[in-house]
C-alpha positions as CSV (number, residue, x, y, z in Angstrom):
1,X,124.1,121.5,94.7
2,X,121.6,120.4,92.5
3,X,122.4,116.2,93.8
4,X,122.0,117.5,96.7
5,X,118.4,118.2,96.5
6,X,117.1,115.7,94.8
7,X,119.5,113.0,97.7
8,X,117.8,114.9,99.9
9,X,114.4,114.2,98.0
10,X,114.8,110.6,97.5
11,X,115.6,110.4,100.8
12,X,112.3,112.0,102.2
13,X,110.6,109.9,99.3
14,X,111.8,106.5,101.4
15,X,110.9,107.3,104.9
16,X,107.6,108.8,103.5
17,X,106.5,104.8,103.5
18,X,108.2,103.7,107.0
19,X,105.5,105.3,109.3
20,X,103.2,102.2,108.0
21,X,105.8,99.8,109.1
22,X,104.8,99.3,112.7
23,X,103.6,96.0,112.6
24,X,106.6,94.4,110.5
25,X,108.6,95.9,107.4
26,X,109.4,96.3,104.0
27,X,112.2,95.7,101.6
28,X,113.0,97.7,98.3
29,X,114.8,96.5,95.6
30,X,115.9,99.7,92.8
31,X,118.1,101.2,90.8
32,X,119.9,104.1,91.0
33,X,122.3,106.3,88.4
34,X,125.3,107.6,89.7
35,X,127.2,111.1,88.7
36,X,128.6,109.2,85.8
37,X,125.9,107.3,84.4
38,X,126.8,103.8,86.6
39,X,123.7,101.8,87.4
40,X,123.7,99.9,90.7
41,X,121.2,98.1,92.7
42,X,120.1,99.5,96.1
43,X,118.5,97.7,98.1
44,X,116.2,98.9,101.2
45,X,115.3,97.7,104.4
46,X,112.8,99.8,106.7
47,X,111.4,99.1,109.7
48,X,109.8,101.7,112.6
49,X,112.9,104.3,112.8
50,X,115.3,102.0,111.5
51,X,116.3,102.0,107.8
52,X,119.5,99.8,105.8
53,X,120.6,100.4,102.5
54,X,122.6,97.8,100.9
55,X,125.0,98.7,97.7
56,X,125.7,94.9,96.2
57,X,128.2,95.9,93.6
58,X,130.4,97.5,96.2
59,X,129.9,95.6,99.3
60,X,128.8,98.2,101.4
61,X,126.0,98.4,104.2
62,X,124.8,101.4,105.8
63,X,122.3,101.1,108.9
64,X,120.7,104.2,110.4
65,X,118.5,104.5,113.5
66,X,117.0,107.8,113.9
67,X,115.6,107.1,117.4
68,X,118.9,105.7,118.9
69,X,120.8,108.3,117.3
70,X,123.2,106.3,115.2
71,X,124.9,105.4,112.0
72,X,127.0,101.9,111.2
73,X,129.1,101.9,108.1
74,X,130.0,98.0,106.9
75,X,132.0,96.8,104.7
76,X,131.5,93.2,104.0
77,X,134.7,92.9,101.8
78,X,137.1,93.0,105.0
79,X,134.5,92.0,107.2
80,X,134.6,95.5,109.2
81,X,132.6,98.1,110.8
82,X,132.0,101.6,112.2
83,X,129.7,102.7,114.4
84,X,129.1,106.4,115.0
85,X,126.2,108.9,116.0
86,X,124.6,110.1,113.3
87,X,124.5,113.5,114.1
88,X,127.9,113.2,114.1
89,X,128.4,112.1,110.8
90,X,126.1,114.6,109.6
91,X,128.5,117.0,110.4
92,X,131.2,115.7,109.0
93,X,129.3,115.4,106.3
94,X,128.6,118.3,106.2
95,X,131.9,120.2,106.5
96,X,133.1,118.3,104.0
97,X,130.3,119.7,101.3
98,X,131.4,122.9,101.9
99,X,135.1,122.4,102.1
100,X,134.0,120.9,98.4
101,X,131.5,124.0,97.8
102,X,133.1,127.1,100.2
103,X,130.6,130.0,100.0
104,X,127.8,128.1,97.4
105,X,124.3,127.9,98.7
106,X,121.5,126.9,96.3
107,X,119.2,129.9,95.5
108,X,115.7,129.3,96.2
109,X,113.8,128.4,93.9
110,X,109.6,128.3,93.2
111,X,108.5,124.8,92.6
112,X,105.4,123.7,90.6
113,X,104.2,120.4,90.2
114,X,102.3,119.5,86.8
115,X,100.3,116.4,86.2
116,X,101.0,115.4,82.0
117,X,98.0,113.3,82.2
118,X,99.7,110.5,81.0
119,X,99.7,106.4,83.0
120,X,101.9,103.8,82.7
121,X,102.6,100.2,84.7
122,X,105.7,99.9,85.7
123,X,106.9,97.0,87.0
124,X,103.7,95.9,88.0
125,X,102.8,99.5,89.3
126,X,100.3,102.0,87.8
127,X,101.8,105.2,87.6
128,X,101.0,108.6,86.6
129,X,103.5,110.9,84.9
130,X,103.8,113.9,87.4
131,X,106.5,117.0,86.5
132,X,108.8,119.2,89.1
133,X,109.7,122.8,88.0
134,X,111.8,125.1,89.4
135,X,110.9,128.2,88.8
136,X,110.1,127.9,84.7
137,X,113.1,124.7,84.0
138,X,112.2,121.1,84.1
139,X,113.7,119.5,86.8
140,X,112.5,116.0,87.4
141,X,109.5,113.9,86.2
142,X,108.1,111.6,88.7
143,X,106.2,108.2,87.8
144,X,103.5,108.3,91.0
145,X,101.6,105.2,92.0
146,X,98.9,105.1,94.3
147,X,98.7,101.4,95.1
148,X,101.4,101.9,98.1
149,X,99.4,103.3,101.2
150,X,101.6,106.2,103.1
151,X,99.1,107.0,105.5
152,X,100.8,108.9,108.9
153,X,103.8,108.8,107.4
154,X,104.3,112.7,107.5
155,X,105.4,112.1,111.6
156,X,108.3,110.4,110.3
157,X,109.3,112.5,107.8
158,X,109.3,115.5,110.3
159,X,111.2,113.4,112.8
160,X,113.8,112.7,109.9
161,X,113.9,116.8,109.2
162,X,114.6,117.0,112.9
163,X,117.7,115.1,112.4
164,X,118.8,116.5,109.8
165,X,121.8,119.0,110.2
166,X,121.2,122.4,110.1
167,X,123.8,122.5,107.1
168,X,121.7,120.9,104.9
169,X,118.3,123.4,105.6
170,X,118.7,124.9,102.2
171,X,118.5,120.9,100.5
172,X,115.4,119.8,103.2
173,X,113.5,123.3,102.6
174,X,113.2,122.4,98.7
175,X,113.1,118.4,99.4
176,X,110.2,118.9,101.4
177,X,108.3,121.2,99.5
178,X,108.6,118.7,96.6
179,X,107.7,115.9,98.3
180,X,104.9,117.9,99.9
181,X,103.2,118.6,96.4
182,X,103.9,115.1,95.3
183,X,102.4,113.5,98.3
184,X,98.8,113.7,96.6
185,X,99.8,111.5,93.8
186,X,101.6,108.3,96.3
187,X,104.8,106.7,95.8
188,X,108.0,107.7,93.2
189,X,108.0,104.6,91.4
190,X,110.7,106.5,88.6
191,X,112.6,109.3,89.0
192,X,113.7,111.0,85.9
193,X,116.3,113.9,86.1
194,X,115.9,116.5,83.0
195,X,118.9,118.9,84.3
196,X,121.6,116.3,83.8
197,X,121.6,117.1,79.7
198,X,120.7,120.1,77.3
199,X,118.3,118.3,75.3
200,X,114.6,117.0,75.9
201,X,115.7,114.1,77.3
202,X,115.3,112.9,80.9
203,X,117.8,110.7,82.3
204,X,116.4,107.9,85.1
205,X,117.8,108.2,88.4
206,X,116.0,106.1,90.3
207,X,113.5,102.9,89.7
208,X,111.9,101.3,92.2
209,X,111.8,97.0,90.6
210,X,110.3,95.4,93.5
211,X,108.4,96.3,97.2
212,X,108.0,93.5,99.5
213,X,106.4,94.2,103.1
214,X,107.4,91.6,105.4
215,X,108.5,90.9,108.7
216,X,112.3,92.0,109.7
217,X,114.5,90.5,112.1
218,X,116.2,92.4,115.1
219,X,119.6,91.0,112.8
220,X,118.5,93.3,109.8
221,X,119.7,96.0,111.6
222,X,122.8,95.1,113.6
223,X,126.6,94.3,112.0
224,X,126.8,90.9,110.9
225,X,127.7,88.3,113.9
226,X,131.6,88.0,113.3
227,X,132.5,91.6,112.0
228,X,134.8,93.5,113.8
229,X,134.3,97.0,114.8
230,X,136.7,99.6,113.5
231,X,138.0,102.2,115.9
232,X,138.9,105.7,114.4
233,X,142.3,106.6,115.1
234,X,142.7,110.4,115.8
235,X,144.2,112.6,113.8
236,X,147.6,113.7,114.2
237,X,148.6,116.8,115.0
């Protein structure tokens, strides 16, 4: 449950920048950790209500429009895609978290955020050390910059909440509440999670290398020309 928050988190975290995008784009190159300590690069494209996340390693697109409703899975191995609405998905999502987790619902939990006092660049970003607790544990420590303007961006996180499945209201109430407290402090630049091991340690999650605004293409967003679109077969009965 607790991966689900912080998804949920990191998610918020993106779209916190696209309200600023109106007049082009921006692409974000970072790192993320998987369940079993796997690095991969993730790469973001965001634009209005439109955002693409691109997985390298596996050769796998995903493209989400929150205004038009819809969701495009591609794989760029067999040269295929599948188009859906993503409310839709969300569901299915959904009911398969808690086929996974039947009866399990995170407790709530009072968050506190603490500023250590401490500054780093990273990556060519200054940052300041700022640390999540849930209740009295250590949950994550944020590196914050301030030199990424988010100005108006809190209309498109609300719009995201909106569509947002109610299954996932326990994961957005706490998301939110996080990224609420962090918003004074700017921009995630690295996300370390402290509940992943017993000891002192935190473990990085996330690490944002490179952001680029620029201008995106109408094609950013759409399956590559070529690709053929996969139609679900129902299930049999």
């Amino acid at each position: 449950m607790k991966k689900r928050t912080l998804m949920v988190c990191v998610i918020l975290s993106i779209l916190f920048l696209i309200a600023q995008l109106s007049n082009g784009g921006i692409v974000i190159d970072q790192r993320v950790k998987d369940n079993e300590g796997k690095t991969a690069q993730v790469i973001l494209y965001c634009s209005e209500n439109q955002l693409r996340t691109d997985h390298p390693e596996s050769g796998l697109s995903t493209i989400m429009d929150l205004k038009a409703d819809q969701i495009v899975l591609i794989d760029h191995r067999s040269k295929g895609y599948l188009s859906m609405k993503l409310s839709q998905w969300e569901k299915e999502i959904a009911k398969r978290l808690k086929d996974e987790n039947p009866g399990v619902r995170p407790k709530e939990r009072t968050i506190t955020v603490r500023r250590s006092g401490e500054t780093a660049t990273i990556n060519g970003f200054k940052t300041e050390k700022v640390q999540i607790l849930a209740d009295t544990e250590l949950m994550e420590e944020h590196w914050m910059t301030r030199d990424i303007q988010t100005s108006e961006a809190e209309k498109v996180i609300e719009k995201a909440a909106l569509e947002l499945s109610k299954d996932f209201r326990s994961e957005l109430k706490e998301g939110q509440e996080i990224q609420r407290k962090l918003k004074p402090y700017g921009f995630s630049i690295l996300v370390k999670d402290y509940t992943l091991t017993s000891g002192l340690k935190g473990i990085d999650v996330l690490e944002v290398k490179k952001i680029e605004k620029k201008e995106l293409k109408p094609e950013v967003f759409q399956p590559p020309a070529g690709y053929e679109r996969i139609i679900p077969q129902p299930a049999k009965k």
